[in-house]
N, C-alpha and C positions, 0 to 999 in steps of 0.2 A: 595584484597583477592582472591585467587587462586581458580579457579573451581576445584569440586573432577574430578580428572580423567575420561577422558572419558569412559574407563573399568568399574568406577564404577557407576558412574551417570545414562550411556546409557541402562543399562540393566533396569533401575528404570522406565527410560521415553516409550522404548518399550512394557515394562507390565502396562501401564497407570497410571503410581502413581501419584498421581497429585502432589506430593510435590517433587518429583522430575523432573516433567514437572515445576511448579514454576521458582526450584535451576534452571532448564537449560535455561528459558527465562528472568530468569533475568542475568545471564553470556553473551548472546548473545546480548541482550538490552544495557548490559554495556562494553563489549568488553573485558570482565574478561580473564587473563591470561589464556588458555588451552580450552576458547570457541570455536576457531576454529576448533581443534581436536573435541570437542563433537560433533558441523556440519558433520563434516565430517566422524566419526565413523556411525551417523544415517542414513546417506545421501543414503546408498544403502535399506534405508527400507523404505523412500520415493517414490513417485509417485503416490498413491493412491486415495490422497484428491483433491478435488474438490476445489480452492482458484479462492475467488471472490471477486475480489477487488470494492468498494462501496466509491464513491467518487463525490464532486459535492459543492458549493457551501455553507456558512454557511446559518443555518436555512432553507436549503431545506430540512428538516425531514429526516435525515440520517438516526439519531438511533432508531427512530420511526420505517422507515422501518425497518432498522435492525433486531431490535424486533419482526417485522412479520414475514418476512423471517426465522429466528431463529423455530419461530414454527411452519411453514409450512412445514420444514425441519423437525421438530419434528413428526410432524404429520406423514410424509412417512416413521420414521423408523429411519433417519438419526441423528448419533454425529453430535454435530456441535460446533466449537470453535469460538469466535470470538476477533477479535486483532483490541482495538480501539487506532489506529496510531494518533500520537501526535507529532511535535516536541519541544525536549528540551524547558525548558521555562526558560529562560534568567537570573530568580532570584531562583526559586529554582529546575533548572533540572528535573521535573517530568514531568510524563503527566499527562493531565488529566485526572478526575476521572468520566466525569456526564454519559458516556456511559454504565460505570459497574453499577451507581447508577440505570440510565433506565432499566435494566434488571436484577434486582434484583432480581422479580419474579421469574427470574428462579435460584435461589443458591441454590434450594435443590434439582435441576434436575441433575444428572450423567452424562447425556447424552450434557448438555452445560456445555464449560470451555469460562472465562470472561476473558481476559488479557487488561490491557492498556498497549502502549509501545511509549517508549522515544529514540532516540535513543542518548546516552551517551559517550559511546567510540568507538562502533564498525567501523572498518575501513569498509567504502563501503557507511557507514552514514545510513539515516534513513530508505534508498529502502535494502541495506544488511541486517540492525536490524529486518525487516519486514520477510524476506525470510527467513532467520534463523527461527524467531520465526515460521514460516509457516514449515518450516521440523521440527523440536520440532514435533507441533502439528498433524504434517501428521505420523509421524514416531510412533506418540504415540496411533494413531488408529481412529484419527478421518477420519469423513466421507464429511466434509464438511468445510473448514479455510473462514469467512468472513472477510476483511481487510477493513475496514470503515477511510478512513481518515479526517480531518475536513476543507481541503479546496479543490483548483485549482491549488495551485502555480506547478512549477516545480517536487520542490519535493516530493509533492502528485502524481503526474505523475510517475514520475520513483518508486514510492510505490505499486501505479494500475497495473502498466506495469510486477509488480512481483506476479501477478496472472493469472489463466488462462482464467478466462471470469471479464470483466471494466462493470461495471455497472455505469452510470451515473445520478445523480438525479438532476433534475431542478425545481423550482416552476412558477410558471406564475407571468406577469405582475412586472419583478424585474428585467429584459433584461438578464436571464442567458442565453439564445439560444444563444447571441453576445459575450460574454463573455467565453460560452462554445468554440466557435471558437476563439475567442484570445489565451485561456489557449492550445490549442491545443488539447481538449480532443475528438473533431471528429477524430482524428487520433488514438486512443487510445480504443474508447467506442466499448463495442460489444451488448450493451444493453442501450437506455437511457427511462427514468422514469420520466415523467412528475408527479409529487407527486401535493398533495392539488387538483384534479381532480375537486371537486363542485364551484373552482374558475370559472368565467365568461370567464377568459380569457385564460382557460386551453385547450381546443380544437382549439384556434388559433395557441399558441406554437407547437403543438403536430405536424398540418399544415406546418410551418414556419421550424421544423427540419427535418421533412421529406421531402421538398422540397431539402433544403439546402442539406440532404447526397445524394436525388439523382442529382445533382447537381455535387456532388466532383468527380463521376464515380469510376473508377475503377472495376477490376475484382474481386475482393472479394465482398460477399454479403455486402450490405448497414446494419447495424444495426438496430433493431426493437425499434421502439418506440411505451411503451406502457405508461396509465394516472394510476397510484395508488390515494387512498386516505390512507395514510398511518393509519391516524386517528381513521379511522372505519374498515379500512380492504378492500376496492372494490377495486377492479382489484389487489388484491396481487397475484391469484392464476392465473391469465394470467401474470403476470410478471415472474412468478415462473416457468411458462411454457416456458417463453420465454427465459428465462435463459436456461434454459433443452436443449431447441435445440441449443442454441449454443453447451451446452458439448457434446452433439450428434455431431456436425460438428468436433469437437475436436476428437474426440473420432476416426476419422478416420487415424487421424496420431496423436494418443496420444505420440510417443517417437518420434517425430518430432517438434512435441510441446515443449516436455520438454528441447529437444536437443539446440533450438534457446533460449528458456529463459535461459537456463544454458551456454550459449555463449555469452547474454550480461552478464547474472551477473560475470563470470570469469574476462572478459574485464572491470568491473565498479571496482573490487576488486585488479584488476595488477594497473590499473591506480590512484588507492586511495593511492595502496601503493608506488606508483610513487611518490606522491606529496607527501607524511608524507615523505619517506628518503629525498626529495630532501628543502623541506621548516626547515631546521633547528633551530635552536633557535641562532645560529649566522646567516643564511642568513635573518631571519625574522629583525635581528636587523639592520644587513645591509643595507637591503634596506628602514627601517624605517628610517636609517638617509640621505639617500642620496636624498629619497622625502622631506626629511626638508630640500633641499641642493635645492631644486630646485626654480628659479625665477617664480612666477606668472606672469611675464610679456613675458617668452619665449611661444610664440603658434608652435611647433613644437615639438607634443608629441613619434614621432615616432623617430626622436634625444633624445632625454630627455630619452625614454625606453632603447634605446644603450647607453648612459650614466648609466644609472642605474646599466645596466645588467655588464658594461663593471668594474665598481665600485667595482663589488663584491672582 
């Protein structure tokens, strides 16, 4: 099904209609014919939102936090959107639902919009469906877009990395500090969140990755690590703080900021469409037959790839 026109959609999503914020994240979600024109009609009324990507291992109290932050931000004043990132699920393409069910409390507040997103068709995959949805929401007047994803892998990485401040949540005692460095999220984090704080073993963690960032060096500032208890509420309003100063550090090259994130995403979106014109439904068959063509018993894969390639 064809999105309506950018002409007519865009003027819907800029006077905050939410049902046509809805129509235009789910065009973008699903890669609906004429969604790219809608990005790109809003895109000059973006720049304003605040996107905070929240990401970290499962069962580290994501949406938990989530939900605080949500009203903390309520509290000072601030819209706040929040987009819980999902990828596609293998049997029925959705995403999940438990993030919008957690904060549910808030569906009669104006002031919070709930989105889950999947992403379905969109060329650029699920860090494009992310960004998209985050102009939607920036363009439509929000104050604040949080991007909650539900793991570490990769592609939660390049989802984070489409925000302006990484928030990273860990719990104690479940080796996420190690894990956070395999996933590569010290390269990424500008804030990490030791959550479950009345744990025994939460002020060792806290120890163990402060060491470790000062450790990696570098001339950018080390990331602040602060202990929430998501639970009860302690230490939200110093994590809350500590986010702040990063946008304050932002905020000194705010279109220099935006200038590098809009240089990878250009470059994820040329190269996406690199690979859709050139992966065909005749070279995809092609080379399905020529790996059936190949002996198990030849150990020389970098032959075998020049056979393939030369097959075509």
């Amino acid at each position: 099904m064809p999105v309506p026109s950018a002409a007519a959609l865009a003027p819907g999503v800029l006077a905050a209609q939410r049902r046509a914020i809805a129509r235009a994240l789910t065009a973008v979600e699903n890669g609906l014919p004429g969604a790219a024109d809608l990005v790109d009609a809003l895109y000059p009324s973006t720049g304003r939102a605040w996107r905070i990507g929240i990401t970290g291992p499962p069962g580290a109290g994501k949406s938990t936090l989530t939900n605080r932050l949500v009203g903390a931000f309520r509290e000072a004043g601030k819209t706040v959107a929040v987009v819980a990132v999902d990828p596609s699920s293998p049997f029925t393409g959705g995403a999940i639902l438990g993030d919008r069910v957690r904060l549910a409390d808030r569906v009669d507040d104006d002031g919070v919009f709930v989105r889950s997103l999947a992403a379905r068709g969109a060329l650029g995959g699920l860090a494009e469906a992310a960004e998209a949805a985050c102009d939607v929401l920036d363009a439509a007047g929000f104050d604040v877009v949080l991007l909650e994803t539900v793991g570490v892998g990769q592609g939660e990485i390049d989802v984070a990395e489409a925000a302006d401040t990484v928030l990273v949540v860990l719990v104690p005692a479940s080796g996420d500090a190690v894990q956070a460095m395999k996933a590569g999220l010290m390269e990424v984090a500008d804030v990490f969140c030791v959550n479950k704080a009345d744990h025994p073993e939460a002020s060792a963690i806290v120890r163990a990755l402060r060491q470790m960032l000062h450790l990696r060096g570098g001339d950018a500032p080390a990331p602040v690590v602060v202990k929430t208890s998501a639970l009860n509420g302690d230490g939200v309003a110093g994590l809350v703080d500590a986010l702040g100063a990063h946008r304050q550090r932002l905020a000194a090259d705010w279109e220099g900021t935006r200038a590098e994130r809009l240089r990878r995403r250009v470059r994820r979106l040329v190269e996406a469409a690199w690979r859709r014109a050139f992966w065909t439904s005749e070279r995809r068959e092609g080379l399905t037959r020529a790996l059936e063509e190949v002996d198990g018993e030849e150990r020389a894969p970098h032959a075998l790839a020049a056979r393939v390639l030369g097959a075509e």
